[in-house]
BAKE-122279 format. One line per field, with one value per residue: x, y, z of N, C-alpha, C, O, CB in turn. Coordinates in steps of 0.2 Angstrom, whole numbers, padded with zeros to 4 digits. Last residue first. Glycine has a CB too. Layout:
nu = (X|...) .
nv = (Y|...) .
nw = (Z|...) .
cau = (X|...) .
cav = (Y|...) .
caw = (Z|...) .
cu = (X|...) .
cv = (Y|...) .
cw = (Z|...) .
ou = (X|...) .
ov = (Y|...) .
ow = (Z|...) .
cbu = (X|...) .
cbv = (Y|...) .
cbw = (Z|...) .
//
This chain:
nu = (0015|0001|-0015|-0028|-0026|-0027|-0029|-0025|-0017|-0011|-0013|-0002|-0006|-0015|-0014|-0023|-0025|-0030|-0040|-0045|-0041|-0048|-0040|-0035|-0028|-0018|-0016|-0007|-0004|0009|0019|0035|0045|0046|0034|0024|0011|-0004|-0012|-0026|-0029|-0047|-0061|-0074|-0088|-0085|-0072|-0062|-0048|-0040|-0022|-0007|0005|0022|0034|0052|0059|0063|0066|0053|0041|0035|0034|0026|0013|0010|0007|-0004|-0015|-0018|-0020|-0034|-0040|-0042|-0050|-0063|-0067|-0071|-0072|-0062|-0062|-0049|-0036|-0023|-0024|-0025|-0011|0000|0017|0032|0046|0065|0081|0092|0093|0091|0079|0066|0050|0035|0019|0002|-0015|-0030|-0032|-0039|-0046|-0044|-0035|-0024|-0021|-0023|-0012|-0004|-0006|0001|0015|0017|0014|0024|0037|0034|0036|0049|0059|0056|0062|0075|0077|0078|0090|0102|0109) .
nv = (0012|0012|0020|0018|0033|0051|0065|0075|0069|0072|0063|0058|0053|0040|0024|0014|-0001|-0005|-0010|0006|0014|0014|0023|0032|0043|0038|0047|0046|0050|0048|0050|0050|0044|0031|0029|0026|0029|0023|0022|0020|0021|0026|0032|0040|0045|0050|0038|0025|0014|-0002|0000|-0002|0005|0002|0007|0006|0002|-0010|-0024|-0033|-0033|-0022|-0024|-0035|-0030|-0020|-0029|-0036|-0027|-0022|-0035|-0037|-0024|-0027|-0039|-0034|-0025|-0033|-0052|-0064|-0074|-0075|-0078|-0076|-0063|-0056|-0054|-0049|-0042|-0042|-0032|-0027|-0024|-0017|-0016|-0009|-0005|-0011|-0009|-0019|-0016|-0024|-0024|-0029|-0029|-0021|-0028|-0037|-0045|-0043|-0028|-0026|-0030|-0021|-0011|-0014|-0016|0000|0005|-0002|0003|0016|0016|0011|0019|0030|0025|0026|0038|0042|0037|0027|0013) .
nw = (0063|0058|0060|0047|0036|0037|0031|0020|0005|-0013|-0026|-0039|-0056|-0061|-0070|-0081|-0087|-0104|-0115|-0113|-0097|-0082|-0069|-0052|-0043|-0027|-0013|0000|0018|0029|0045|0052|0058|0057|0044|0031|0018|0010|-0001|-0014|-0030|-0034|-0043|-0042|-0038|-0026|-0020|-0015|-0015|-0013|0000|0004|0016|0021|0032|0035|0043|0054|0060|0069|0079|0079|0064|0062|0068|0060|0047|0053|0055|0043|0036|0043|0040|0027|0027|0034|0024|0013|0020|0014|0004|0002|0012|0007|0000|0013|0017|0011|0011|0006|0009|0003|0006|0008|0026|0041|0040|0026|0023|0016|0013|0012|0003|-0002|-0021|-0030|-0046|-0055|-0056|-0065|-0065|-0052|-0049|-0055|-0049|-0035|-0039|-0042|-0031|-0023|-0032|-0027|-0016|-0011|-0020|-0010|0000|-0003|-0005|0007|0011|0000|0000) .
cau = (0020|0004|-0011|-0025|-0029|-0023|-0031|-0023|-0023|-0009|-0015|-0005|-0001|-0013|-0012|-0019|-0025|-0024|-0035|-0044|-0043|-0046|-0045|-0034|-0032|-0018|-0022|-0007|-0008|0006|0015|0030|0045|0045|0043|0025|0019|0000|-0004|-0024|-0025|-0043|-0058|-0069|-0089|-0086|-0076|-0071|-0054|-0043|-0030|-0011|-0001|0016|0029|0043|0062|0056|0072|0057|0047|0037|0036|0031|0016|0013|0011|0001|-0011|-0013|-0013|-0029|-0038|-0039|-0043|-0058|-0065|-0065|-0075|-0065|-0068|-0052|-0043|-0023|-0022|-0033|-0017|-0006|0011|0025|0043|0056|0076|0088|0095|0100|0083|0070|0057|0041|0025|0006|-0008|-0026|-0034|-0035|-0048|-0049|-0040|-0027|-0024|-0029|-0019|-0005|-0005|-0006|0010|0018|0010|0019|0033|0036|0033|0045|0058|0055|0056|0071|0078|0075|0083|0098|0104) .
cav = (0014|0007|0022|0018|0028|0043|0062|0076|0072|0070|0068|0056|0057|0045|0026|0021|0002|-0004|-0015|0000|0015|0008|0022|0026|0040|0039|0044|0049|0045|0050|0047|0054|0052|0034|0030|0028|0027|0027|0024|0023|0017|0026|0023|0038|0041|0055|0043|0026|0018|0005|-0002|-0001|0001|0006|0003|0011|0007|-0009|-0019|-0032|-0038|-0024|-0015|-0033|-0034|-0019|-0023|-0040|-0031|-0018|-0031|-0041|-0026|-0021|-0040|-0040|-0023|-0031|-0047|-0062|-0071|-0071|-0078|-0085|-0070|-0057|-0060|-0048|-0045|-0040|-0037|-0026|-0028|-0015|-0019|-0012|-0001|-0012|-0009|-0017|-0017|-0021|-0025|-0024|-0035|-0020|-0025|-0031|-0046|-0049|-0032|-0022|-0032|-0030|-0010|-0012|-0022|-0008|0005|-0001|-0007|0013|0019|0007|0012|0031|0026|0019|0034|0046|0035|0034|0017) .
caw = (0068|0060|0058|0053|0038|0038|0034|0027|0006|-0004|-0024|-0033|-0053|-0063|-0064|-0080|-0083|-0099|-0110|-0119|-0104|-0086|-0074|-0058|-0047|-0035|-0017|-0007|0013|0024|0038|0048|0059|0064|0047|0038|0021|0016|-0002|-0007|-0025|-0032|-0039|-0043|-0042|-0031|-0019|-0018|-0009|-0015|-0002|0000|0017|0018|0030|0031|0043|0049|0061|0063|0078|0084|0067|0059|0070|0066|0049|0052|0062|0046|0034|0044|0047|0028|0024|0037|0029|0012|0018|0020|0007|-0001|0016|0012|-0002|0008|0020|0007|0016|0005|0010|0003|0003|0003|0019|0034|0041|0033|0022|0023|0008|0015|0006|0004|-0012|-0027|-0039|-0059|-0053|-0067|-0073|-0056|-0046|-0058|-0056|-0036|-0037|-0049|-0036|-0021|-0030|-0037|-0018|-0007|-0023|-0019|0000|-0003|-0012|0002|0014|0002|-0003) .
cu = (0016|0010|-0004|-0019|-0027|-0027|-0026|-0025|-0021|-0017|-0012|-0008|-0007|-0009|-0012|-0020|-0021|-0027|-0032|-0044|-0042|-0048|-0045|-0040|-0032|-0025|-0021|-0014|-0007|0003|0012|0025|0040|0044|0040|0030|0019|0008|-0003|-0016|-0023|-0038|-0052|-0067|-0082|-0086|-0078|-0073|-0058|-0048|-0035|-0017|-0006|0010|0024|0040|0057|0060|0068|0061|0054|0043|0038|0035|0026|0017|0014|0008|-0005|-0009|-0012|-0021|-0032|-0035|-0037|-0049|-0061|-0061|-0069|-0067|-0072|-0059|-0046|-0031|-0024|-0031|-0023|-0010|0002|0021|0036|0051|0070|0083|0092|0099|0091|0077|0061|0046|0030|0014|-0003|-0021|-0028|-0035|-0041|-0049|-0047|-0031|-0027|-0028|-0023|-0010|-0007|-0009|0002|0014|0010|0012|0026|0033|0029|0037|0051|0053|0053|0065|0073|0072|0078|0091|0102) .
cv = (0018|0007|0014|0017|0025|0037|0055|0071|0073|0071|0068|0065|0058|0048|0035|0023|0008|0003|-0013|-0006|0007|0012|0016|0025|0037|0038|0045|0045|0049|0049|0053|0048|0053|0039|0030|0025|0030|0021|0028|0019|0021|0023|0030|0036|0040|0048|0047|0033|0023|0008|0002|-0003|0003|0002|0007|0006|0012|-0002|-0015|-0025|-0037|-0027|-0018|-0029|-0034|-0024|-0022|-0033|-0033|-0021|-0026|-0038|-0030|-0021|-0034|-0040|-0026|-0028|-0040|-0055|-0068|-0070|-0073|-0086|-0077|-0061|-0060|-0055|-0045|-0043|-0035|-0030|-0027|-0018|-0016|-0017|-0002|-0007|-0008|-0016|-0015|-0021|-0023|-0028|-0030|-0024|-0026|-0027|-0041|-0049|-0039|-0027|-0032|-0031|-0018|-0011|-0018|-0012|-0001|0001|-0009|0004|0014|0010|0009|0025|0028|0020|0027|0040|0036|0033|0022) .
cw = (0075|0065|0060|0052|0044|0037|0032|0030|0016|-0001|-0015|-0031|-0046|-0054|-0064|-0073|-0081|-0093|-0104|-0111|-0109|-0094|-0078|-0063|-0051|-0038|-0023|-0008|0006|0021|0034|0045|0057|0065|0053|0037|0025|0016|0003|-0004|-0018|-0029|-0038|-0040|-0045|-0038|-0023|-0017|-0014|-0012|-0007|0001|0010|0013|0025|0031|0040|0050|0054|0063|0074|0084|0073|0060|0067|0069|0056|0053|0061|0051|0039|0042|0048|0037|0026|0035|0035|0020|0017|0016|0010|-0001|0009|0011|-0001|0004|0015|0008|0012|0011|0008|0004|0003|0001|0016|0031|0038|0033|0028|0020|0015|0013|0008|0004|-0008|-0020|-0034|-0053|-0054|-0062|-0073|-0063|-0052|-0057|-0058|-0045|-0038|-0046|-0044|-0028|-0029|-0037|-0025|-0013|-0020|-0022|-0009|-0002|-0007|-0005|0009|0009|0002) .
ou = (0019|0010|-0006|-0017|-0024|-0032|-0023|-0021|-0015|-0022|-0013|-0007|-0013|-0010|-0008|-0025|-0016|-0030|-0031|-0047|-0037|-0054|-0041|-0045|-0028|-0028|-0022|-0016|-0006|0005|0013|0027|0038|0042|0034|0032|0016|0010|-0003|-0015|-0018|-0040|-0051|-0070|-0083|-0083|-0073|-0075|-0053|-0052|-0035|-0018|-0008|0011|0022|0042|0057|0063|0070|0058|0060|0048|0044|0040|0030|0022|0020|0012|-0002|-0003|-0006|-0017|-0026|-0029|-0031|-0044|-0057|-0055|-0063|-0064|-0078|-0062|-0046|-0034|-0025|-0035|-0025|-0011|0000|0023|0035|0050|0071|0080|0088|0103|0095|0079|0060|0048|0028|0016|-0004|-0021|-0023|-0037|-0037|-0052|-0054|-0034|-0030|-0033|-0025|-0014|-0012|-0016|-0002|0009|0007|0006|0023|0030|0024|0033|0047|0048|0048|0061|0068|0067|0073|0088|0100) .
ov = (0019|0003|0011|0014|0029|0037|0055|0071|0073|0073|0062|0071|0059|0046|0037|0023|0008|0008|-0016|-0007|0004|0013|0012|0027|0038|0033|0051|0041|0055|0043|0059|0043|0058|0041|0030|0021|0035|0015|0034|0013|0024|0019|0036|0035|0040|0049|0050|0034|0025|0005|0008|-0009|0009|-0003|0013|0001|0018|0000|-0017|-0021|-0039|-0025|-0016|-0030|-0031|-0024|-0023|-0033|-0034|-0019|-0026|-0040|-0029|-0020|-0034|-0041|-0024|-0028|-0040|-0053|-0067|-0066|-0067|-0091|-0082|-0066|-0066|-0060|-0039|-0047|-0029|-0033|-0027|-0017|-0012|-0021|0001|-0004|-0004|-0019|-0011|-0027|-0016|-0034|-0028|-0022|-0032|-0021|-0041|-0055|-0042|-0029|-0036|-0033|-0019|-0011|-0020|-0013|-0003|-0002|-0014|0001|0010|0006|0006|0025|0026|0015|0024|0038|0032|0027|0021) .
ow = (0080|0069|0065|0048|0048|0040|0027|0035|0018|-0004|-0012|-0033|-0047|-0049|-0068|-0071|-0078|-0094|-0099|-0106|-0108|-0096|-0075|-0061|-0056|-0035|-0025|-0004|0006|0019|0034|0042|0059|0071|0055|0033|0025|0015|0003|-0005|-0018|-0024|-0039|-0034|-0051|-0043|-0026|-0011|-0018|-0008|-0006|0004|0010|0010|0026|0029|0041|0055|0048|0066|0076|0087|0075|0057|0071|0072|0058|0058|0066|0053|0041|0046|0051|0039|0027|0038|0039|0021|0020|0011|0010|-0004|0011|0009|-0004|0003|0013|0004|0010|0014|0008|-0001|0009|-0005|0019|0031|0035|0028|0033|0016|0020|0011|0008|0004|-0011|-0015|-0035|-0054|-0053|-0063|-0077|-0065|-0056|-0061|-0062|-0046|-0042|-0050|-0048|-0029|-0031|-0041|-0026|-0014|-0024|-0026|-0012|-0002|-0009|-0008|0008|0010|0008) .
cbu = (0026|0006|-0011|-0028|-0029|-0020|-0037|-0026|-0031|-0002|-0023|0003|0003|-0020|-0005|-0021|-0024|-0016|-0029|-0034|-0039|-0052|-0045|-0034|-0035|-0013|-0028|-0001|-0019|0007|0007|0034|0050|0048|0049|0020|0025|-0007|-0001|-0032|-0018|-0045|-0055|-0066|-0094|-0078|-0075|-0078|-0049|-0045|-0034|-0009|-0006|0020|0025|0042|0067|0046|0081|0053|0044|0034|0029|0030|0012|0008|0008|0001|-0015|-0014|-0014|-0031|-0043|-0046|-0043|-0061|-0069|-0065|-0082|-0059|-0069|-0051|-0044|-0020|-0015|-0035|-0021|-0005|0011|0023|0044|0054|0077|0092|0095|0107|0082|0073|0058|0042|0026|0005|-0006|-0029|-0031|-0036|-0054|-0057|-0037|-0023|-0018|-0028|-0022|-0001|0002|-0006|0012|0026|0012|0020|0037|0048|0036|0045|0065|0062|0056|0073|0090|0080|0082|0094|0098) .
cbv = (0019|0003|0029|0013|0025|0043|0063|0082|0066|0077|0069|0051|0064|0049|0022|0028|-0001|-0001|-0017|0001|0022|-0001|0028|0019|0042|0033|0045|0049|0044|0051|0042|0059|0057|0034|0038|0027|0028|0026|0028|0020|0016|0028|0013|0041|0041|0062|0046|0020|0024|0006|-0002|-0003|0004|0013|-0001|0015|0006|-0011|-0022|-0034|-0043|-0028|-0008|-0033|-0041|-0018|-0018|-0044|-0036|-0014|-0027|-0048|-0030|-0014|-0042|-0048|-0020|-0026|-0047|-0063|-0072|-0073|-0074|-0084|-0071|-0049|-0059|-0044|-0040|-0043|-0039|-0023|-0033|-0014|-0025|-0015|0000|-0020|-0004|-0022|-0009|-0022|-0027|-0022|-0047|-0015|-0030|-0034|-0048|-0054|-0032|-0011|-0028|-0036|-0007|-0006|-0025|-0013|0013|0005|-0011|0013|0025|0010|0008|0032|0033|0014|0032|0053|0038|0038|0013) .
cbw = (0064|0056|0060|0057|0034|0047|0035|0030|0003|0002|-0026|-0027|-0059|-0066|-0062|-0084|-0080|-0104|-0113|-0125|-0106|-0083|-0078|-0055|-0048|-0039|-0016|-0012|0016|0021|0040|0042|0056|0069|0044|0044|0018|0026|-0010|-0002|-0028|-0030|-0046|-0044|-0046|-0032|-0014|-0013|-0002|-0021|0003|-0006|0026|0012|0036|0023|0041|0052|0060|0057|0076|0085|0067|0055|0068|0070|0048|0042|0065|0048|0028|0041|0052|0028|0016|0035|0030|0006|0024|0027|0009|-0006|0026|0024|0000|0002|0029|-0001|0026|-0002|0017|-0002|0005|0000|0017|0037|0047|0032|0018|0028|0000|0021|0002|0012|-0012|-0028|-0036|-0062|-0047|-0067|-0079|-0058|-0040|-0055|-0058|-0032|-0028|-0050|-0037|-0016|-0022|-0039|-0019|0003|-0022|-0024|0005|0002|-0015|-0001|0021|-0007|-0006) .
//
């Protein structure tokens, strides 16, 4: 697979899992997505799992430290860091991907119509969250 293309897929998973959250927890727990340089496989990390207590700004830490950690250790080719994020009285899936060459943050807005959760088409914006590579 493409590089391009696995970033497509790292995206599509990223927002699928964040999609579920939202239907069975009503809230976005911080998580992190890995992709590796020779394979096509994709890892999740989402400690807010182990620690649902922990306050949100603890679980945001704990994903990225894991991340990195992971970038040390692991043949990591993207990572990308979900959490939601609040402004203008709109929600949001916050969606940084990083390489060695580049990040990015998008921000999907999301809504809840009927039953179902709509994801809408991403906005980029200039700033990062912290950053992992």
């Amino acid at each position: 697979m493409d590089k391009q293309k696995q970033i497509e897929q790292l995206v599509l998973l990223c927002i699928d899992t964040a999609r579920e959250m939202l239907k069975e927890y009503k809230v976005i727990i911080p998580f992190g997505i890995r992709s590796f340089n020779d394979s096509e496989d994709m890892k999740m990390n989402c400690p807010g799992d182990k620690i649902p207590e922990s306050d949100y700004s603890k679980q945001i830490d704990n994903v990225v430290s894991e991340l990195k950690e992971f970038v040390a250790n692991e043949n990591i080719f993207a990572t990308a860091f979900v959490m939601h994020l609040e402004s203008d009285g709109g929600s949001g899936v916050g969606l940084q991907i990083e390489t060695e060459q580049s990040s990015v943050l998008f921000v999907y807005p999301y809504r809840k119509e009927g039953d179902d959760w709509v994801i809408d088409e991403p906005i980029q914006t200039d700033q990062l969250m912290e950053k992992v590579f």
